[in-house]
MMTF fields as JSON, N, C-alpha, C and O atoms, coordinates in Angstrom:
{
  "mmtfVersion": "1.0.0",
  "mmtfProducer": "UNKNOWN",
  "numBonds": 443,
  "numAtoms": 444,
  "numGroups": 111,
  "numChains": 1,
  "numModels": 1,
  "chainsPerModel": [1],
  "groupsPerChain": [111],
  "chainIdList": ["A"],
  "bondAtomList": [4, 2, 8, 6, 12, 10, 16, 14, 20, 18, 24, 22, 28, 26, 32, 30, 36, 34, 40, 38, 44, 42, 48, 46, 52, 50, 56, 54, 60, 58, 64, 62, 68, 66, 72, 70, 76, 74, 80, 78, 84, 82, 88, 86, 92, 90, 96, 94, 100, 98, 104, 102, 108, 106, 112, 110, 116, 114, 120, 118, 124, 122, 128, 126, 132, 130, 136, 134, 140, 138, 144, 142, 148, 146, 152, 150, 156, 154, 160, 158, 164, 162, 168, 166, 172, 170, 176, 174, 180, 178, 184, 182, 188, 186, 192, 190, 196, 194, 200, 198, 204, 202, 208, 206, 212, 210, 216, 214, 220, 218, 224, 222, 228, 226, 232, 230, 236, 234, 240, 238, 244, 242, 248, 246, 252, 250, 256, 254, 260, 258, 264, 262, 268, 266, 272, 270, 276, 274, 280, 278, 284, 282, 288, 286, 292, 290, 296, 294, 300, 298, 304, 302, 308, 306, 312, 310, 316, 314, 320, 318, 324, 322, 328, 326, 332, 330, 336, 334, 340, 338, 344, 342, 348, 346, 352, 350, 356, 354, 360, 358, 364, 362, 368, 366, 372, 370, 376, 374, 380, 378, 384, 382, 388, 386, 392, 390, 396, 394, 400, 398, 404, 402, 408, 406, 412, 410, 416, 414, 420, 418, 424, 422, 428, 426, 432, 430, 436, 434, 440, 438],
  "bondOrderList": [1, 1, 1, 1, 1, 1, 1, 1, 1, 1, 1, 1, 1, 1, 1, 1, 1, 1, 1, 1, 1, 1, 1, 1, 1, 1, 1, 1, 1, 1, 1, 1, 1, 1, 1, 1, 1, 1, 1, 1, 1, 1, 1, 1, 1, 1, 1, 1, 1, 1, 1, 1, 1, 1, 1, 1, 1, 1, 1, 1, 1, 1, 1, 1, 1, 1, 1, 1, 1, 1, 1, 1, 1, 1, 1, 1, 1, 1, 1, 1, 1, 1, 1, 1, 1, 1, 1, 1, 1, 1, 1, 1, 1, 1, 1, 1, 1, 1, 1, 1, 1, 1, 1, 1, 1, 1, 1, 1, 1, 1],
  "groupList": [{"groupName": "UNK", "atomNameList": ["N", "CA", "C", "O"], "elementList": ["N", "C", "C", "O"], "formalChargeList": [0, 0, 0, 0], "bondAtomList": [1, 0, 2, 1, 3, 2], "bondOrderList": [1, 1, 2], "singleLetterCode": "X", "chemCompType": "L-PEPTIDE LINKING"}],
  "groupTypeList": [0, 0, 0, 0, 0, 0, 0, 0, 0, 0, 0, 0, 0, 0, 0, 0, 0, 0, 0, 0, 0, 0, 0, 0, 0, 0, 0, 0, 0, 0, 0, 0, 0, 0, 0, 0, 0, 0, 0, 0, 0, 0, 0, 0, 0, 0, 0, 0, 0, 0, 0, 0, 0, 0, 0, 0, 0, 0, 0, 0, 0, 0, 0, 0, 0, 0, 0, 0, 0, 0, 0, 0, 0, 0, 0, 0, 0, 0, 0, 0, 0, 0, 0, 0, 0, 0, 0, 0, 0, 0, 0, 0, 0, 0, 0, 0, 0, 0, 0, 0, 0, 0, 0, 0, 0, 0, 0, 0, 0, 0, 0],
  "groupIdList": [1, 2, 3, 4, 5, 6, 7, 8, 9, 10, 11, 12, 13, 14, 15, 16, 17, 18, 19, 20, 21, 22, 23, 24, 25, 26, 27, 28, 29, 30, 31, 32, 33, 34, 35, 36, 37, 38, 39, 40, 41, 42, 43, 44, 45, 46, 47, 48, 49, 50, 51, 52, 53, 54, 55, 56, 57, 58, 59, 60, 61, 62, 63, 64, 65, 66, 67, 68, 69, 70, 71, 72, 73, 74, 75, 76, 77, 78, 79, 80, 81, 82, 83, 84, 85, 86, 87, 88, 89, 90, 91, 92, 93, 94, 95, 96, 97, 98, 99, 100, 101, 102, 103, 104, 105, 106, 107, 108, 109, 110, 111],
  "secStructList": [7, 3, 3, 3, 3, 3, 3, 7, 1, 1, 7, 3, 3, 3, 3, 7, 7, 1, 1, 5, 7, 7, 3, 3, 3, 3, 3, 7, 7, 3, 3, 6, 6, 3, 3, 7, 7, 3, 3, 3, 3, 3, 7, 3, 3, 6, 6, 6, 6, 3, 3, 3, 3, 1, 3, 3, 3, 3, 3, 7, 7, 1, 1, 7, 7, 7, 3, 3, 3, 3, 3, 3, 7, 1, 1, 7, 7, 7, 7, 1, 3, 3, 7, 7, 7, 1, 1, 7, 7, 7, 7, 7, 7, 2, 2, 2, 2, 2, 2, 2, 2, 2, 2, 2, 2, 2, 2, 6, 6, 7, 7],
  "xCoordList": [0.847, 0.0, 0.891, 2.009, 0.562, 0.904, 1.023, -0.042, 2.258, 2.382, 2.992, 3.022, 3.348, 4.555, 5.576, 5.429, 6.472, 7.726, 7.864, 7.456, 8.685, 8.671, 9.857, 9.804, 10.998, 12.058, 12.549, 12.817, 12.599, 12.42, 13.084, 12.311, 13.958, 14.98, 15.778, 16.083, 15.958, 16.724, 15.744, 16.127, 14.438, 13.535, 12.563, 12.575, 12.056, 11.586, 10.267, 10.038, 9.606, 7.93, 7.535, 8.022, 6.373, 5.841, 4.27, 3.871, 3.521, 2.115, 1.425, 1.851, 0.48, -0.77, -1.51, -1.089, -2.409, -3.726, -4.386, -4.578, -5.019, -5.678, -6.945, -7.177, -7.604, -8.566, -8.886, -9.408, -8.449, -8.34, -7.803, -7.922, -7.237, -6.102, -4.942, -4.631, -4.107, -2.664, -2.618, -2.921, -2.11, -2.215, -0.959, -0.929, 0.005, 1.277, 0.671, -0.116, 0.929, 0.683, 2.057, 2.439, 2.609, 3.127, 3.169, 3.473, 2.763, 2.101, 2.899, 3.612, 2.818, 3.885, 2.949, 2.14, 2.917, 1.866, 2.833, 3.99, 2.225, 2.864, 1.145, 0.877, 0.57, -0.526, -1.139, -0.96, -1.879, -2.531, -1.568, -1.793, -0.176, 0.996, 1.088, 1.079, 1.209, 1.419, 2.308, 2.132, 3.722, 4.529, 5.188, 5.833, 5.169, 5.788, 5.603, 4.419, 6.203, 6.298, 6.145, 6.882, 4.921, 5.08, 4.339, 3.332, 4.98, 4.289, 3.156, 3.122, 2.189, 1.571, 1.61, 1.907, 1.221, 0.936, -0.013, 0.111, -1.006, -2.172, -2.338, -1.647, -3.072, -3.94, -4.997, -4.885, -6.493, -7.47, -8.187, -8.763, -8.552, -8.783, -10.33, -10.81, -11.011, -12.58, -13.033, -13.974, -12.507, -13.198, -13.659, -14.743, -12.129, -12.602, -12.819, -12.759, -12.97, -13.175, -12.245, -12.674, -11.07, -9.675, -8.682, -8.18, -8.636, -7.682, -6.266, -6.298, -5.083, -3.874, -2.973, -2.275, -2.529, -1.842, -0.206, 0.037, 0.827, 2.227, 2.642, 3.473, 2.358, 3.138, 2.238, 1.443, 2.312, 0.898, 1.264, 1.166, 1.528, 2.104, 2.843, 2.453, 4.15, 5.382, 6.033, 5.914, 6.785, 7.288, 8.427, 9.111, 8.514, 9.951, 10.748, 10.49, 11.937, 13.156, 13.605, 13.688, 13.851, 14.966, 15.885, 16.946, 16.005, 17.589, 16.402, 16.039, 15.834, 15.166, 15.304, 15.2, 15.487, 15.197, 14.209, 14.359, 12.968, 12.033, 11.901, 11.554, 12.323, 12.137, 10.902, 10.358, 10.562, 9.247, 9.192, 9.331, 9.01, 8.7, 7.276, 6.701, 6.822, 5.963, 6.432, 7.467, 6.211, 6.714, 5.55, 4.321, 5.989, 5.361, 5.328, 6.323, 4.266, 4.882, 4.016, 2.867, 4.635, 3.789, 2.97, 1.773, 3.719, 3.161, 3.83, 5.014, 3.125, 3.095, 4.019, 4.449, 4.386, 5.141, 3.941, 3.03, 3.869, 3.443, 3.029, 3.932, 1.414, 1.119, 1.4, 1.557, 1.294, 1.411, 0.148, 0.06, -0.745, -2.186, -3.068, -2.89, -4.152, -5.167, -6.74, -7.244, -7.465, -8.346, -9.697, -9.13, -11.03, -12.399, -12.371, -11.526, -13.409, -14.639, -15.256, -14.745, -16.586, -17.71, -18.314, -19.018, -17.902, -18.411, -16.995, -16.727, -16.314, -15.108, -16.36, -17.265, -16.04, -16.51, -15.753, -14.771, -16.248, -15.103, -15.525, -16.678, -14.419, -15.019, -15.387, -14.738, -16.834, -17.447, -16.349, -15.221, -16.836, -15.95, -16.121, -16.712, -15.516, -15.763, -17.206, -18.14, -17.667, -18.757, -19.551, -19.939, -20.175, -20.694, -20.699, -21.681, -19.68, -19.552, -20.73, -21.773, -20.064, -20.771, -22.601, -23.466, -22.844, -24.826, -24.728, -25.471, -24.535, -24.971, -25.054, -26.111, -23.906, -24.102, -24.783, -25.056, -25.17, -26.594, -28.011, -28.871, -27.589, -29.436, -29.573, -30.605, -28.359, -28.635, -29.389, -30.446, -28.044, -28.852, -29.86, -30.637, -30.232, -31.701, -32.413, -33.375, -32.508, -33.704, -33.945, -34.782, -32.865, -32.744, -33.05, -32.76, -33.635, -33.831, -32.578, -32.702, -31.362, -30.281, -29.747, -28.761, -30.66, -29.984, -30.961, -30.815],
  "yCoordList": [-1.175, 0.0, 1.237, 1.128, 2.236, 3.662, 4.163, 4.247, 4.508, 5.095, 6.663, 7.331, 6.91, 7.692, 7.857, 7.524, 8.418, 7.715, 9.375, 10.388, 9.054, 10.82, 10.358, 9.311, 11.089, 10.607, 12.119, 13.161, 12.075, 13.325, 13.125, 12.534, 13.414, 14.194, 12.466, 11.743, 12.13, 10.852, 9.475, 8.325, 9.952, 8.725, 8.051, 9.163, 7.514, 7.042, 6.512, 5.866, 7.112, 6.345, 6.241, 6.864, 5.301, 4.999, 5.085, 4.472, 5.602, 5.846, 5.401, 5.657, 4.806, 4.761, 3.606, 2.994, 3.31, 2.62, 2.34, 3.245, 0.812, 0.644, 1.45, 1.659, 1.753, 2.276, 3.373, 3.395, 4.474, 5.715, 7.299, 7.67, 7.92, 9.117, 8.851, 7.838, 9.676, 9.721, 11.006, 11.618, 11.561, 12.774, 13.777, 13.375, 14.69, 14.893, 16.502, 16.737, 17.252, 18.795, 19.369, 19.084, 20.214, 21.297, 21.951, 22.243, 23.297, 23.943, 25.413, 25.297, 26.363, 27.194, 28.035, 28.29, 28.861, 29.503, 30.735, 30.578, 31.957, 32.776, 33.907, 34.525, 33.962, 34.627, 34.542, 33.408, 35.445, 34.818, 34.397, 33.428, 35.257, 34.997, 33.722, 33.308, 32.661, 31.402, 31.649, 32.357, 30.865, 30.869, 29.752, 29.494, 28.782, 28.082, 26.778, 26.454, 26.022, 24.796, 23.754, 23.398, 22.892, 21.612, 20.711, 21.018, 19.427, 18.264, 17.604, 17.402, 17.322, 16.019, 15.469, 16.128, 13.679, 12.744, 11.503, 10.934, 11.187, 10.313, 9.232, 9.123, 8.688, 8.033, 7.565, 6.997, 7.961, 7.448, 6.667, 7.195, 4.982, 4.164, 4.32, 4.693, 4.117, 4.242, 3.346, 3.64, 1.666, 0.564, 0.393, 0.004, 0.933, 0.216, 1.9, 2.144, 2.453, 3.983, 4.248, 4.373, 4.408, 4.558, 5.578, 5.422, 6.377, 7.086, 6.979, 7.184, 6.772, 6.803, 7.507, 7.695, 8.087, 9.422, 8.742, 7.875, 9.296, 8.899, 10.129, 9.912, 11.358, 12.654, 13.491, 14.036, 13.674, 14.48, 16.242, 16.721, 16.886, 18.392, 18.042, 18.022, 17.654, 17.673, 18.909, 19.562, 19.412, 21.075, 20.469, 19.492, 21.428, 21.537, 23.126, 24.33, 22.119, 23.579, 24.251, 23.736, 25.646, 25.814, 25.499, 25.406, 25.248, 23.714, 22.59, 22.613, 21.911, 20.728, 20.243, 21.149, 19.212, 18.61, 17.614, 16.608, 17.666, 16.825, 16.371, 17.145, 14.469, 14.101, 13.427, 12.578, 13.803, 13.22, 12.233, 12.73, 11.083, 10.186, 9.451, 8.676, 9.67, 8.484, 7.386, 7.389, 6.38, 4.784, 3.672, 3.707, 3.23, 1.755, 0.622, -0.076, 0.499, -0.349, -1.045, -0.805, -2.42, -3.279, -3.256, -3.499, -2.856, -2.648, -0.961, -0.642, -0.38, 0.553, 1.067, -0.056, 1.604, 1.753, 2.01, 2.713, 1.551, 1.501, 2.865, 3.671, 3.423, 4.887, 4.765, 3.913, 6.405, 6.899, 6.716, 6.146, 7.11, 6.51, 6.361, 6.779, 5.792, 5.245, 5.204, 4.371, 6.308, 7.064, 6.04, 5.034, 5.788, 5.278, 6.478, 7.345, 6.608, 7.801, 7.339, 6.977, 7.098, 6.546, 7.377, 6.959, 8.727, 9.762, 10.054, 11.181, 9.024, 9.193, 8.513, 7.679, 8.978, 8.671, 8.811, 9.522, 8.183, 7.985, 9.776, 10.054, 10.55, 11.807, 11.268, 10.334, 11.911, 11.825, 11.777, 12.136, 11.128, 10.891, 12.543, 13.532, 12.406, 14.193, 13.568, 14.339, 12.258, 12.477, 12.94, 14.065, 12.184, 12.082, 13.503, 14.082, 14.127, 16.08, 16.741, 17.388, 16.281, 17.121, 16.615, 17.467, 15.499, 15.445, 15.753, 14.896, 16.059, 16.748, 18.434, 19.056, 18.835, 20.052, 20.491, 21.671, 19.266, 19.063, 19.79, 20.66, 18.895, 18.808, 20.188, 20.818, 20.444, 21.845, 22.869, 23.481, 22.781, 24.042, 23.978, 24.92, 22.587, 22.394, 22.656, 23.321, 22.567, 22.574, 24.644, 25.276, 24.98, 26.589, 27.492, 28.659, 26.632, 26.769, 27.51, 28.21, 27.064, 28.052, 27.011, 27.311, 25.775, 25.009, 24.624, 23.792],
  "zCoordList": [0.0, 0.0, 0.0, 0.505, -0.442, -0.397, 1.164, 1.777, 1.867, 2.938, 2.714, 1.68, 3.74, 3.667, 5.077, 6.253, 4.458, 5.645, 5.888, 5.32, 7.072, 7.952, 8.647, 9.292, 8.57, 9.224, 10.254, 9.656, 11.403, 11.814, 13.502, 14.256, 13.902, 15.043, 14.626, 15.575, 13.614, 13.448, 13.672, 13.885, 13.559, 14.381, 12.989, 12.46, 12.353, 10.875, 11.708, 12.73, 10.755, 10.907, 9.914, 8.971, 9.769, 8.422, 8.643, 9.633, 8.046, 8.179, 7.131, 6.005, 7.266, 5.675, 6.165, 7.147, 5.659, 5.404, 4.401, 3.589, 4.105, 3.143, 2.166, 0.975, 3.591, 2.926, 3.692, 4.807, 2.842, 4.389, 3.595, 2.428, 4.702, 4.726, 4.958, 5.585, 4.516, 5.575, 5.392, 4.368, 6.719, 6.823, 7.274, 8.437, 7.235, 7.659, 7.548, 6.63, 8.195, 8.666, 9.484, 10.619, 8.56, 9.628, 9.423, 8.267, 10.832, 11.108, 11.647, 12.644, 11.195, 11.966, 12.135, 11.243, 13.893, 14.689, 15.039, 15.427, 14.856, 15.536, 15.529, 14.499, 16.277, 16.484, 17.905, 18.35, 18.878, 20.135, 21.088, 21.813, 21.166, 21.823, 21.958, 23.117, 20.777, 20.215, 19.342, 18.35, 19.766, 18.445, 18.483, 19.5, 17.306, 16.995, 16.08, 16.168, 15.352, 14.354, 14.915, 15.834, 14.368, 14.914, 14.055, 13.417, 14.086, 13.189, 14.081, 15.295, 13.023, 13.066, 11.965, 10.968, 11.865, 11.292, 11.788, 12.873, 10.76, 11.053, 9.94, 8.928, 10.209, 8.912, 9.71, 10.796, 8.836, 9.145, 8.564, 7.613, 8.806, 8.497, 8.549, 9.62, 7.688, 6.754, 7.367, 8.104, 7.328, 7.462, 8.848, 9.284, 9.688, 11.228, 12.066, 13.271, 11.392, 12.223, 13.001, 14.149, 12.909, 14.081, 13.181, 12.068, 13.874, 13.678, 14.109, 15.322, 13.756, 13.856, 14.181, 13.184, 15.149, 15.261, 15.431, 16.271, 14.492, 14.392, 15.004, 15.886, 14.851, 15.807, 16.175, 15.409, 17.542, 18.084, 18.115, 19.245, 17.394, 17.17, 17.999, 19.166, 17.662, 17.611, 17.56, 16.523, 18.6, 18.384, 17.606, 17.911, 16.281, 15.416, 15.839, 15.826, 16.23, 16.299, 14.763, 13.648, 15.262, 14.332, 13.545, 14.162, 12.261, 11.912, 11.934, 10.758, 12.399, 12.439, 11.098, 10.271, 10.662, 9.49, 9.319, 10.013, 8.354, 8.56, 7.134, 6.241, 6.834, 5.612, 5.305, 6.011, 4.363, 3.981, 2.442, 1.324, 2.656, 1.397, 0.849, 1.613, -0.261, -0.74, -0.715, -1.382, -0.275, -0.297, -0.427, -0.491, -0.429, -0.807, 0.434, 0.628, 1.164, 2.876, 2.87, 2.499, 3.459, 4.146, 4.982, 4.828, 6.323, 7.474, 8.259, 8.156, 8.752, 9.503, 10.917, 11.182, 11.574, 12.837, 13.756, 13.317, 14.868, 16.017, 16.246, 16.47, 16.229, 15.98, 18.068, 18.943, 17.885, 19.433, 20.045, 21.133, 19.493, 19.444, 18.645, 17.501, 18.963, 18.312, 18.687, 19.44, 17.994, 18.311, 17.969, 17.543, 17.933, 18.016, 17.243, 17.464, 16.175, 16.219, 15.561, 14.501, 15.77, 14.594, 13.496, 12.577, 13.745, 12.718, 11.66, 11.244, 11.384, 10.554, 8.89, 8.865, 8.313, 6.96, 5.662, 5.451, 5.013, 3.763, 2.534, 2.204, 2.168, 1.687, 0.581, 0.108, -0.212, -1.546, -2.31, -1.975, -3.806, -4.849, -5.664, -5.23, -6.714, -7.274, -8.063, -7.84, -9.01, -9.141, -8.551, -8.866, -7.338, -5.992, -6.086, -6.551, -5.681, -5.311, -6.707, -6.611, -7.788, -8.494, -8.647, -8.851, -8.54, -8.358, -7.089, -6.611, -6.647, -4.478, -5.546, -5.653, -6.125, -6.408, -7.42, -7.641, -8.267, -9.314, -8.747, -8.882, -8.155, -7.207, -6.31, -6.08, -5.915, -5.463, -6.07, -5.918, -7.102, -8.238, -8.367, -8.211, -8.765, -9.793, -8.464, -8.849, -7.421, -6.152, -5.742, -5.096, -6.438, -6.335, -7.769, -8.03, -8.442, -10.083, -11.061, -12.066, -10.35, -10.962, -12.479, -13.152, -12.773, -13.475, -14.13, -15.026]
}
């Protein structure tokens, strides 16, 4: 399956899921006397509703080096945690998007 690898203060993780997200964010805050860079990484699995968390906003220093790869993986690294939510759902396809936005129009006579 499609993962991706995150190699970061010298430490390698691998994230992804069959049928899902993978997700990698970083984030740099300086607003609301909040300042600063930090990673996360997830993947959220569709089938069994669990979310995956590989870095929970992770503060990045200055200099930090953070590598990021598409790869190809078997199996996964041991997430930090592992979330339940039953309101995780799989996002619409772009067909799907466009008759939701069919029916709109046409229900607003713009079509």
């Amino acid at each position: 399956m499609n993962g991706i690898e995150i190699i970061y203060n010298n430490k390698r993780t691998l994230i992804g899921v069959k049928n899902g997200q993978t997700i990698v964010h970083i984030n740099s805050i300086n607003s609301n006397n909040k300042k600063g860079a930090f990673l996360y990484s997830a993947s959220i699995d569709y089938d069994n509703k669990i979310r995956h968390i590989g870095h929970k906003y992770n503060l990045i220093e200055k200099g930090d080096i953070i590598k990021i790869r598409l790869v190809n993986i078997k199996d996964t690294t041991t997430p930090i945690e592992s979330v339940y939510d039953n309101n995780i759902t799989p996002l619409p396809s772009k067909l799907e998007m466009f008759y939701a936005l069919e029916t709109s129009l046409k229900s607003k006579g713009l079509l």
